[in-house]
mmJSON file of the N, C-alpha and C atoms, coordinates in Angstrom:
{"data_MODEL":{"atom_site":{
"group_PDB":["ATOM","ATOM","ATOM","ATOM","ATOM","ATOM","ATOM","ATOM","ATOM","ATOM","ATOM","ATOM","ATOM","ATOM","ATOM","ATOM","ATOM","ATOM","ATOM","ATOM","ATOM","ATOM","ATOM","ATOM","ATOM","ATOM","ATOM","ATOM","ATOM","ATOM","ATOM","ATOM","ATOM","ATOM","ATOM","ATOM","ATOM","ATOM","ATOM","ATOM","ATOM","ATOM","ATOM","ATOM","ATOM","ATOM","ATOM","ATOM","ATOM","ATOM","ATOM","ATOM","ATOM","ATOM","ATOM","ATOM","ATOM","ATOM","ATOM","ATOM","ATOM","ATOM","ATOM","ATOM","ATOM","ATOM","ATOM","ATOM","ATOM","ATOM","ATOM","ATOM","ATOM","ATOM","ATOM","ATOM","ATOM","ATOM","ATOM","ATOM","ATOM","ATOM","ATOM","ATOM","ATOM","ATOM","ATOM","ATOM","ATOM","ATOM","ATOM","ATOM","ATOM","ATOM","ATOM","ATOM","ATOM","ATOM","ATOM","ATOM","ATOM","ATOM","ATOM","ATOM","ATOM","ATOM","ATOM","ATOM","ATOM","ATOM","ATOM","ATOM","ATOM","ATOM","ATOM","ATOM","ATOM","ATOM","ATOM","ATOM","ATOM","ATOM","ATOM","ATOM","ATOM","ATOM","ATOM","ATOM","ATOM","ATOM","ATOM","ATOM","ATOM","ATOM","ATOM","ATOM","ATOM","ATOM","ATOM","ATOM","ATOM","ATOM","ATOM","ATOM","ATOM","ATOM","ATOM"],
"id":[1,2,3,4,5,6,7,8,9,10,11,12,13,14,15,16,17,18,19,20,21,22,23,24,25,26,27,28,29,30,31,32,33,34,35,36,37,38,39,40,41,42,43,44,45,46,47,48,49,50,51,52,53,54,55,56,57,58,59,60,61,62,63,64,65,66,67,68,69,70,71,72,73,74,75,76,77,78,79,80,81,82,83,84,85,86,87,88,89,90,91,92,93,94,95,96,97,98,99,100,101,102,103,104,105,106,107,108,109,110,111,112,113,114,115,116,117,118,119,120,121,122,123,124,125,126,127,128,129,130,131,132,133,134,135,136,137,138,139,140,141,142,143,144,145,146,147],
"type_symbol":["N","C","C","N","C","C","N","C","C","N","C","C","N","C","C","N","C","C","N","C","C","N","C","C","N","C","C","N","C","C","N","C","C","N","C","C","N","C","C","N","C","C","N","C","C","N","C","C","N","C","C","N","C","C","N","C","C","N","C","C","N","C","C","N","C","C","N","C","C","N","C","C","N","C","C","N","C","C","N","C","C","N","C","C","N","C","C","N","C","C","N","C","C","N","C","C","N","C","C","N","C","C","N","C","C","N","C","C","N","C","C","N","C","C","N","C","C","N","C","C","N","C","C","N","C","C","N","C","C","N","C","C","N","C","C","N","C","C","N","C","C","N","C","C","N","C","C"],
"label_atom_id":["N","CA","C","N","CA","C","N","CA","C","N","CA","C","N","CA","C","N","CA","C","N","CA","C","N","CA","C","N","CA","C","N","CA","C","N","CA","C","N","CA","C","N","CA","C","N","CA","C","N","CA","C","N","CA","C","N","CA","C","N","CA","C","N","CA","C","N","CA","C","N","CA","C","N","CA","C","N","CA","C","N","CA","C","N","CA","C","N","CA","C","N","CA","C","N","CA","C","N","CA","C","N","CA","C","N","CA","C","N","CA","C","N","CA","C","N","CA","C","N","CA","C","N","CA","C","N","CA","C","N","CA","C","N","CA","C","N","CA","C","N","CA","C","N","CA","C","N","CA","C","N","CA","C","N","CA","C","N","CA","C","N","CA","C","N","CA","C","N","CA","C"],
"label_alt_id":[null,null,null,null,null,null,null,null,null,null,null,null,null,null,null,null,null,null,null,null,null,null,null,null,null,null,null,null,null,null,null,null,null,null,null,null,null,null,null,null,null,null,null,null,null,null,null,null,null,null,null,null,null,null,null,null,null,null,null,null,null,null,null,null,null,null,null,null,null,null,null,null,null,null,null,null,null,null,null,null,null,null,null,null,null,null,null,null,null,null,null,null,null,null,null,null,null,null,null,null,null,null,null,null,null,null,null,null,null,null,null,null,null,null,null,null,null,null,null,null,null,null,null,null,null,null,null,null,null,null,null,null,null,null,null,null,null,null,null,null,null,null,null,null,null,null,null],
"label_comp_id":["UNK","UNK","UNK","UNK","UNK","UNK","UNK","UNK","UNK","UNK","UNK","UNK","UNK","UNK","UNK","UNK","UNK","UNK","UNK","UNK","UNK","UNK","UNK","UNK","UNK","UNK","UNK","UNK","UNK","UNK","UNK","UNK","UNK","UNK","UNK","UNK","UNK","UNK","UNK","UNK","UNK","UNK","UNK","UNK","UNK","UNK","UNK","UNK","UNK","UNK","UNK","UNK","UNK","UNK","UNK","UNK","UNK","UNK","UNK","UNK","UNK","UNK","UNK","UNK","UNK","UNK","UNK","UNK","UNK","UNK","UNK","UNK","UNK","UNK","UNK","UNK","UNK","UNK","UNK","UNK","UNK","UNK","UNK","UNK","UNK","UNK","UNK","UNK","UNK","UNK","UNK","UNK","UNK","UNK","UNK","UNK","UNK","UNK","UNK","UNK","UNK","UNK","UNK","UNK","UNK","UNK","UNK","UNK","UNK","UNK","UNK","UNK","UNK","UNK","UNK","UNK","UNK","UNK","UNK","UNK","UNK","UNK","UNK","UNK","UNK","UNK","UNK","UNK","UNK","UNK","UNK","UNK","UNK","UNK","UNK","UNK","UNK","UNK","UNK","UNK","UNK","UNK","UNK","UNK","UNK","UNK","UNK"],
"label_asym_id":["A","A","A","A","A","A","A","A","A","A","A","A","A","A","A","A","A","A","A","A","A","A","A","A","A","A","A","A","A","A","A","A","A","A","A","A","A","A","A","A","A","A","A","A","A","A","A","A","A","A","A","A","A","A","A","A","A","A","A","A","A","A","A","A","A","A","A","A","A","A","A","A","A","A","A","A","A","A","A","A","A","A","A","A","A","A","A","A","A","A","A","A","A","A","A","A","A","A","A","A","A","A","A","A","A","A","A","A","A","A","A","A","A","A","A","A","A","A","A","A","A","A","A","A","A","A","A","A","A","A","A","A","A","A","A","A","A","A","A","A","A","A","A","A","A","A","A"],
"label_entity_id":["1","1","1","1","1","1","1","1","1","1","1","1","1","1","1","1","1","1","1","1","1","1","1","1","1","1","1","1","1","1","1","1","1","1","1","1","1","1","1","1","1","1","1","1","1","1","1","1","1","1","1","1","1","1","1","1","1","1","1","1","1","1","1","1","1","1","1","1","1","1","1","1","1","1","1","1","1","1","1","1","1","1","1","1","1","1","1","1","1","1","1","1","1","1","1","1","1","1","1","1","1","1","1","1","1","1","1","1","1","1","1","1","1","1","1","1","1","1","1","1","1","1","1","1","1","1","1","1","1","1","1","1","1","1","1","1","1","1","1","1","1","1","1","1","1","1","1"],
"label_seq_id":[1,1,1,2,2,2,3,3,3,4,4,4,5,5,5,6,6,6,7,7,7,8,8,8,9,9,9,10,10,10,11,11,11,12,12,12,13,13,13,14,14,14,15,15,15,16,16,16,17,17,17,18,18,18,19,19,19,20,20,20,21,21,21,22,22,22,23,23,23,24,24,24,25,25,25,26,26,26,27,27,27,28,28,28,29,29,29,30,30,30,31,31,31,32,32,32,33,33,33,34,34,34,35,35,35,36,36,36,37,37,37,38,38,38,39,39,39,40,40,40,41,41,41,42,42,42,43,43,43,44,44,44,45,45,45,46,46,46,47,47,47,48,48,48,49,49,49],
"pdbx_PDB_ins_code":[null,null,null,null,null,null,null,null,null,null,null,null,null,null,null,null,null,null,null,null,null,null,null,null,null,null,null,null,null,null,null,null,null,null,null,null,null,null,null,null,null,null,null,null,null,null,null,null,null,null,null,null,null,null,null,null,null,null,null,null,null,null,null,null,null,null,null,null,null,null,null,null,null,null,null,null,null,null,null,null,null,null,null,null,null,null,null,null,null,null,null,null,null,null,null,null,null,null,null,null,null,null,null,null,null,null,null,null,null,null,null,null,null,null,null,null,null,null,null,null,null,null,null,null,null,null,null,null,null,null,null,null,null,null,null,null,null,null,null,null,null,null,null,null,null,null,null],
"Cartn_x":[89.543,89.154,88.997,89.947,89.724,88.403,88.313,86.841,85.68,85.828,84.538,84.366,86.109,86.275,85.83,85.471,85.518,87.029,87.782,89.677,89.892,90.435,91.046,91.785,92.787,94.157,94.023,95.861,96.424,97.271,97.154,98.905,99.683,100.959,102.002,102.668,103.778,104.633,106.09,106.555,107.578,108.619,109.631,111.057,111.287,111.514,111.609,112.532,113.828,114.308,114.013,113.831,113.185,112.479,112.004,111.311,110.329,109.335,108.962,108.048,108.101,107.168,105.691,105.346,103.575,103.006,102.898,102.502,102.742,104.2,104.965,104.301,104.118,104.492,105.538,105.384,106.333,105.959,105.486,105.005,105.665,106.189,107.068,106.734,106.291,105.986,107.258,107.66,109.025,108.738,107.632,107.306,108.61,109.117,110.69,112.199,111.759,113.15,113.38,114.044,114.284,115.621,116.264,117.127,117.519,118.551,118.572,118.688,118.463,118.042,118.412,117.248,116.761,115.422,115.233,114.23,114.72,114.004,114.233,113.537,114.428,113.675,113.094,111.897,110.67,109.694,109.753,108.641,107.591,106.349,106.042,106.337,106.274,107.056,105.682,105.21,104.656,104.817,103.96,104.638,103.352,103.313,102.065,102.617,101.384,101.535,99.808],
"Cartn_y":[64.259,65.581,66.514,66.725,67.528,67.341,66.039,65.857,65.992,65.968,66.807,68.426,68.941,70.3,71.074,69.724,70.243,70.789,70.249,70.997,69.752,70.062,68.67,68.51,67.945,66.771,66.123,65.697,63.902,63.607,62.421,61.6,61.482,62.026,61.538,60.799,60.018,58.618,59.51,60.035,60.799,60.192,60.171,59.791,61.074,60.64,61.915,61.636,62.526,62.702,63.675,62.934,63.955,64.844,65.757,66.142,66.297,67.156,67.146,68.59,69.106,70.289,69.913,70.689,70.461,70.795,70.586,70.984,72.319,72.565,74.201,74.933,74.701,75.951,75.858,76.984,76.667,76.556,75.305,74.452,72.756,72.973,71.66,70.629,69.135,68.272,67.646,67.721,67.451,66.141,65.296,64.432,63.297,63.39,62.751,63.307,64.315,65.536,65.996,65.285,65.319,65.791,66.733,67.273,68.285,68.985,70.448,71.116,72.464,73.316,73.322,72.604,71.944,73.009,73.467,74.771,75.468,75.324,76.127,77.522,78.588,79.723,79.965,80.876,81.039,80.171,79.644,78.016,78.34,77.131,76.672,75.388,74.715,73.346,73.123,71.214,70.552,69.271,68.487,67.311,66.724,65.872,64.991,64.227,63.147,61.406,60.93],
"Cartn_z":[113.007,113.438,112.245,111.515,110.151,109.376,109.212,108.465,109.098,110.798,111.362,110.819,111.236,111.139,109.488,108.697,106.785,106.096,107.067,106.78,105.611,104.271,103.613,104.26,103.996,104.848,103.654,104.057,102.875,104.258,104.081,104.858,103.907,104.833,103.9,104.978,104.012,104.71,104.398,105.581,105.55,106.867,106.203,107.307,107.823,109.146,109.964,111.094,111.9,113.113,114.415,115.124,115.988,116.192,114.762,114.602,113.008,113.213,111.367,111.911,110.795,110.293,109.625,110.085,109.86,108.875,107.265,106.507,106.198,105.854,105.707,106.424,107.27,108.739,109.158,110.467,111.391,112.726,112.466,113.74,113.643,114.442,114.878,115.244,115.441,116.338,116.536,118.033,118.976,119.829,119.582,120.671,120.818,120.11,120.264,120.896,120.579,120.711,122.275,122.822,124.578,124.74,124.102,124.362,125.23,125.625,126.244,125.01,125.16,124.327,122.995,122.653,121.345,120.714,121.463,120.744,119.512,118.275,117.311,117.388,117.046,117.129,116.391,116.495,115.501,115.059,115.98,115.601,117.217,116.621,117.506,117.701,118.465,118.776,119.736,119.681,120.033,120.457,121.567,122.188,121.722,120.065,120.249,121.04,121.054,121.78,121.257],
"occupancy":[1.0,1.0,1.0,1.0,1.0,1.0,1.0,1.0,1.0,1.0,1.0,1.0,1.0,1.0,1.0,1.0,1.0,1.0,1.0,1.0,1.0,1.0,1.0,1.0,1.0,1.0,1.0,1.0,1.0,1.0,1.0,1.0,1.0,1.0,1.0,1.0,1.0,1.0,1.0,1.0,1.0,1.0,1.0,1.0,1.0,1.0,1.0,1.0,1.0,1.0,1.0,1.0,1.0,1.0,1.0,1.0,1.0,1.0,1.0,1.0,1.0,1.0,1.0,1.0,1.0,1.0,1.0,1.0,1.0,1.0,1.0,1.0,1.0,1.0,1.0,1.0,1.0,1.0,1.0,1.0,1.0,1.0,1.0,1.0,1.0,1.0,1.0,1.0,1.0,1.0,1.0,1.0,1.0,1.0,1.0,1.0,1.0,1.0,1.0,1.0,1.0,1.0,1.0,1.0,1.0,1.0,1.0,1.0,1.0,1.0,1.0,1.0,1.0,1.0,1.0,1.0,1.0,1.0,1.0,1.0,1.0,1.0,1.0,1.0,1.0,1.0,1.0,1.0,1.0,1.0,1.0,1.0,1.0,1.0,1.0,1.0,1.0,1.0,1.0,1.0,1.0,1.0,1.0,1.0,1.0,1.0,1.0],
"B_iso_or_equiv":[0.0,0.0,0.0,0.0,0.0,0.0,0.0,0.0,0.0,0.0,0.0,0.0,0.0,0.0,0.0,0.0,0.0,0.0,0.0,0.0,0.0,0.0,0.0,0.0,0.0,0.0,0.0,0.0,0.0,0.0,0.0,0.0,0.0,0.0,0.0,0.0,0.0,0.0,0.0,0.0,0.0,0.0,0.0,0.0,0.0,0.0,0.0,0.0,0.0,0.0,0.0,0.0,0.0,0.0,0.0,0.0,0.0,0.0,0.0,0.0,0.0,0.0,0.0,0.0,0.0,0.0,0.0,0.0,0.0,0.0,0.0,0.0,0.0,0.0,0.0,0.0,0.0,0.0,0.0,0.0,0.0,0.0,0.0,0.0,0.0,0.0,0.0,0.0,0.0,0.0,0.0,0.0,0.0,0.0,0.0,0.0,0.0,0.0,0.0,0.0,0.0,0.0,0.0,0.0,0.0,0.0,0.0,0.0,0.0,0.0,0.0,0.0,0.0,0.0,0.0,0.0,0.0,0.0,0.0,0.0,0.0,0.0,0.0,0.0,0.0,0.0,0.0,0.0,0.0,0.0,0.0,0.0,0.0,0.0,0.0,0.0,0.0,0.0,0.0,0.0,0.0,0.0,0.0,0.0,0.0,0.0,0.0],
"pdbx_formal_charge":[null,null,null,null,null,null,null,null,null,null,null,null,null,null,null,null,null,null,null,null,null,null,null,null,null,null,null,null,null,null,null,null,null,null,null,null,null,null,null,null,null,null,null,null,null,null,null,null,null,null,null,null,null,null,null,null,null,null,null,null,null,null,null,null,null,null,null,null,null,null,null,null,null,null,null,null,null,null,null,null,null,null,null,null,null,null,null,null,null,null,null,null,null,null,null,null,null,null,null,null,null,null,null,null,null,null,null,null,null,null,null,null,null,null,null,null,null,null,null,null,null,null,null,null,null,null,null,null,null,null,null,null,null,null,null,null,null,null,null,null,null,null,null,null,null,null,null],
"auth_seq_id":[1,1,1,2,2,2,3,3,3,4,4,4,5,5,5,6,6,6,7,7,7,8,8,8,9,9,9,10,10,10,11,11,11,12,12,12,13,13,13,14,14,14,15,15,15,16,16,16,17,17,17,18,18,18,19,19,19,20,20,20,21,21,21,22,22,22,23,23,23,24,24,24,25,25,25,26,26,26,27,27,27,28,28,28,29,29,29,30,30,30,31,31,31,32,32,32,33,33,33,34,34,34,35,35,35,36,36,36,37,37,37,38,38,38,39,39,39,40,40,40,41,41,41,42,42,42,43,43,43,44,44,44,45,45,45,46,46,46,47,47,47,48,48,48,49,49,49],
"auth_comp_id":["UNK","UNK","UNK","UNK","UNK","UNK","UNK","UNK","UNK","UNK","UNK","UNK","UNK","UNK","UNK","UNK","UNK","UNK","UNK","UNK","UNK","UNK","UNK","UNK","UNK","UNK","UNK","UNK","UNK","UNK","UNK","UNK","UNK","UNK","UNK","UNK","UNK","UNK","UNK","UNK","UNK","UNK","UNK","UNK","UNK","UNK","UNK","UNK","UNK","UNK","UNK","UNK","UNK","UNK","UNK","UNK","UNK","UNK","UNK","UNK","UNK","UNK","UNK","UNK","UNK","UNK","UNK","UNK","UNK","UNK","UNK","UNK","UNK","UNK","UNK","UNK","UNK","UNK","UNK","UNK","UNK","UNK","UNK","UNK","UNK","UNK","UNK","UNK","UNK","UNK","UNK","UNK","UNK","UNK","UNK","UNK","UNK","UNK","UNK","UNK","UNK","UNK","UNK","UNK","UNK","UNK","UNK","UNK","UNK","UNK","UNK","UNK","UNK","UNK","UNK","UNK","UNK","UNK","UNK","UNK","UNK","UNK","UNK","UNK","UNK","UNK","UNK","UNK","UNK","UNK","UNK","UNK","UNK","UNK","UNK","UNK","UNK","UNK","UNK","UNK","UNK","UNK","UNK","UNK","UNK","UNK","UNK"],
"auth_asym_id":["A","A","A","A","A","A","A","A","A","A","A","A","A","A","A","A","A","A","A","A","A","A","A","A","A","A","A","A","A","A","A","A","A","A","A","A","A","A","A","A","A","A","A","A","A","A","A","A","A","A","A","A","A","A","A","A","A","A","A","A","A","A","A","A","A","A","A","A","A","A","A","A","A","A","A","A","A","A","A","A","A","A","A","A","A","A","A","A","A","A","A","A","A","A","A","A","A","A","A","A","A","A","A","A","A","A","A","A","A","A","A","A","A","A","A","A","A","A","A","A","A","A","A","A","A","A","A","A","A","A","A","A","A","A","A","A","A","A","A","A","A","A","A","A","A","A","A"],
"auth_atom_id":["N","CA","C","N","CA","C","N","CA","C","N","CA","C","N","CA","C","N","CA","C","N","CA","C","N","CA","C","N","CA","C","N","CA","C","N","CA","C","N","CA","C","N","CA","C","N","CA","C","N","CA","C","N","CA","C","N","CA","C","N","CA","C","N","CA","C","N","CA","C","N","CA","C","N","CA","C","N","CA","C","N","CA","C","N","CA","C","N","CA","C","N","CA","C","N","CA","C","N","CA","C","N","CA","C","N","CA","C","N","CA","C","N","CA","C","N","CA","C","N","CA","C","N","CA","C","N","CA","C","N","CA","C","N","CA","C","N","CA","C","N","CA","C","N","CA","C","N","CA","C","N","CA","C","N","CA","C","N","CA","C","N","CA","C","N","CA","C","N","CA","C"],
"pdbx_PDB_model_num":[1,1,1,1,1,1,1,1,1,1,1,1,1,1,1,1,1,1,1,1,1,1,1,1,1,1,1,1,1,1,1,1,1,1,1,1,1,1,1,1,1,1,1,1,1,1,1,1,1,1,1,1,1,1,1,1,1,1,1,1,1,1,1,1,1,1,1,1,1,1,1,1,1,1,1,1,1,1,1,1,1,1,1,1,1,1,1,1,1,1,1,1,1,1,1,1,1,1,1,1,1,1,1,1,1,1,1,1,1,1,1,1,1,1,1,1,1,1,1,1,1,1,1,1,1,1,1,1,1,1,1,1,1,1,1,1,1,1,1,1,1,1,1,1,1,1,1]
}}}
């Protein structure tokens, strides 16, 4: 999608728990994180798959 969009991007190979941050934001991907209130404040938080 990025390279339709003209956005650069890299992958990185990063160890991660339950969650990871999105390229220093604060946007979350939680698609693991099934907890009760597990919401970090001030984020956005996301369920890839």
């Amino acid at each position: 999608m990025g390279d339709k969009l003209g956005i650069d991007w890299d992958w990185k190979e990063e160890d991660w728990v339950n969650y990871y941050y999105l390229g220093g934001t604060n946007i979350i991907d939680a698609a693991v994180l099934w907890k009760e209130n597990s919401y970090i404040p001030d984020t956005f938080m996301c369920l890839s798959f």
